[in-house]
Steps between C-alpha positions, in 0.01 A plus 500: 500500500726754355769223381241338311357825337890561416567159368142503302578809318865386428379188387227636261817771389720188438247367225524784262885637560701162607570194351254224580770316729528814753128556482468059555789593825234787619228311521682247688583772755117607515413174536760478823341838617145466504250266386549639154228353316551808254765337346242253308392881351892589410535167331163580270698832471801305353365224303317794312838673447738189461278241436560242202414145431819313526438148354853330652408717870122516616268471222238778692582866430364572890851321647585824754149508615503102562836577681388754694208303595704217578715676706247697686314144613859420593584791722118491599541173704874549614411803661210327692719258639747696589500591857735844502317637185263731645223642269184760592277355300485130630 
């Protein structure tokens, strides 16, 4: 419980004082931690701060969020299968 507090609030940090590649690394970590689903809230937090349309990259200016989201699903259904990841709420 505390880890994920931790990582939550260094995560949220990350988005206004890092670059978006060490905040992207964080939320990887949360993600690893707990269930994380706060990091579809972080990657609001830094499409609203880095977010551009890129025509040659994605052509939505919501690309972290879809990452995050993405990645949570990801992690979402890895960690159910997964017989040594133990988690409180499931």
């Amino acid at each position: 419980m505390i880890q994920r507090v931790f990582f939550t609030i260094l995560f949220f940090l990350s988005a206004f004082l890092f670059p978006w590649y060490i905040t992207i690394f964080l939320g990887i970590v949360l993600l690893a931690v707990a269930p994380g689903y706060e990091v579809i809230l972080g990657g609001l937090v830094l499409d609203f701060i880095y977010g551009a349309v890129v025509p040659s990259f994605f052509t939505s200016p919501f690309s972290f969020t879809l990452f995050f989201a993405l990645l949570y699903s990801i992690s979402y259904v890895v960690k159910g299968r997964l017989v040594f990841y133990k988690d409180a709420q499931r």
